[in-house]
C-alpha positions in Angstrom: 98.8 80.9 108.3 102.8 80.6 109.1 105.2 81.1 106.4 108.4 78.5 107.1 111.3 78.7 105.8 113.8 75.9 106.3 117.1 74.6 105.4 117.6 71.0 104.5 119.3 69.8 107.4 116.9 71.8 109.4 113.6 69.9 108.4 112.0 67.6 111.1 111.4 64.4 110.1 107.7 64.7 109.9 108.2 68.4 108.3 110.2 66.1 105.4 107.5 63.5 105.1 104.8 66.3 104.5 106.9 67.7 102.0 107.3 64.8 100.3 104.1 63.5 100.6 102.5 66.3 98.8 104.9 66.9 95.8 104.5 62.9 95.1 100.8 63.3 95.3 100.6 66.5 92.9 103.8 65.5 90.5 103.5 61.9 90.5 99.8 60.6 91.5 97.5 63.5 90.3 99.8 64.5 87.2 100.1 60.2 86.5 103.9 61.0 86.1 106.0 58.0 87.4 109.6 60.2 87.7 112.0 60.4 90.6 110.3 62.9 92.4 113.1 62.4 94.9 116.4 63.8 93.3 119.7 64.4 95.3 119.0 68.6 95.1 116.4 69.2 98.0 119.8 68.4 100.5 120.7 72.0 98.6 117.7 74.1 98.9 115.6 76.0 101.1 112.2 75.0 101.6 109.6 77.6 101.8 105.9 77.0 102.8 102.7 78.2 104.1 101.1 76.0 107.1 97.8 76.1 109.5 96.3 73.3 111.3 95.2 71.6 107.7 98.9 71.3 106.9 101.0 72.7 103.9 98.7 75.1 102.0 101.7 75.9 99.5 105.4 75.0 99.0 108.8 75.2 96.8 112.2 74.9 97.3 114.8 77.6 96.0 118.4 76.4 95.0 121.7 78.2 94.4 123.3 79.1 91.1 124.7 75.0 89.6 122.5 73.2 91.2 120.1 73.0 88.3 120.9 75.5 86.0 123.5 78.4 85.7 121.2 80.8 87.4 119.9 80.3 90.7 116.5 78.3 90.3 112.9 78.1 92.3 111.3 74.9 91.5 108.8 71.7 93.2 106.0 74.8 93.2 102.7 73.8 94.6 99.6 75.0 95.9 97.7 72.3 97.5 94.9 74.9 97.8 94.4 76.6 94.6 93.2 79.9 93.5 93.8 81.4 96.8 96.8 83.1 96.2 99.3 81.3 98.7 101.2 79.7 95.8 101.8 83.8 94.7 102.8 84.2 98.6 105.7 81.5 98.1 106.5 81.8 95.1 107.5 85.9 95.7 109.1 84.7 99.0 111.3 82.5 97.1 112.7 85.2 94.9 113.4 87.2 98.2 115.4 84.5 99.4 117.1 83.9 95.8 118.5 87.7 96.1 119.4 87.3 100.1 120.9 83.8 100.5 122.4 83.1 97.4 123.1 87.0 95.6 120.5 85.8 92.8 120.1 88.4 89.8 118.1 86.1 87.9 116.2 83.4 88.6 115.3 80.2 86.0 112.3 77.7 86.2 111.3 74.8 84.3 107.4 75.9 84.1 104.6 73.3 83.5 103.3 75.1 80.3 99.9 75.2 81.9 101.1 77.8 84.4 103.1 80.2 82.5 100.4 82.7 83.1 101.5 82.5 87.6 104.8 82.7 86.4 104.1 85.9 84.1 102.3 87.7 86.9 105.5 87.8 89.5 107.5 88.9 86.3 109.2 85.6 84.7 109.4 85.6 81.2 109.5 82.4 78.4 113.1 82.0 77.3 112.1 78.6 75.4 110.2 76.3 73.0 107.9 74.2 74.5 109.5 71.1 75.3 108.3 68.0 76.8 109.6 67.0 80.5 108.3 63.5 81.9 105.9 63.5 79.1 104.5 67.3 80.6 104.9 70.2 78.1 107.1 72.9 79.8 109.2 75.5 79.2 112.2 77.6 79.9 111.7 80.7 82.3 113.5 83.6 83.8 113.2 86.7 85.7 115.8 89.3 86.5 116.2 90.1 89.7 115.8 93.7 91.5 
């Protein structure tokens, strides 16, 4: 398993298509969510993934303080192969890179309400109501930085 971890401007072209490919297939096809999937801040992230022969096993992308709230954020999670633990593996890389590329002391996600419990266990905390985002309950999450 190799853990990538790429700029924007940095992504192949076939790197981008995976990417893509999968978040549309788990946000918009398996989720029946018809959203813009695609939208103007992945030109200001980082993308971080696992990868082996079978392709992306896990992904997110991690952008700076502005870009989508106040704090910086970590958001587009996915683990293409659940219960195995690489979204965990991601998900605590992305909060390294939070603190190292963009001085993060907290970090906010918009959290499918169905996965507050992954969130919980890397130490993020519900700062919200439930609300409903593309017809998905979510909520409101943060975690302060060490």
């Amino acid at each position: 398993m190799e853990l990538v971890i790429k700029k924007f401007d940095e992504l192949t072209v076939n790197e981008l298509y995976d990417i893509l490919k999968l978040r549309v297939n788990v946000f918009v096809v398996e989720q029946e969510c018809p959203y813009p999937e695609i939208d103007d801040k992945d030109q200001n992230a980082y993308h971080i993934w696992l990868r082996d022969e079978e392709g992306i096993a896990a992904y997110l992308r991690v952008l700076d303080k502005g870009v989508s709230f106040e704090d910086a954020a970590v958001g587009r999670v996915i683990s293409a192969r659940r219960r195995k633990g690489f979204g965990t593996i991601v998900l605590k890389e992305g909060i390294r890179l939070a603190k190292e590329k963009f001085g993060a002391d907290k970090i906010t996600i918009e959290a499918q309400v169905y996965a507050r419990k992954f969130y919980e266990n890397v130490g993020f905390r519900q700062v919200s109501e439930e609300f409903l985002e593309d017809g998905i309950p979510h909520i409101l999450m943060t975690l302060e930085v060490e």
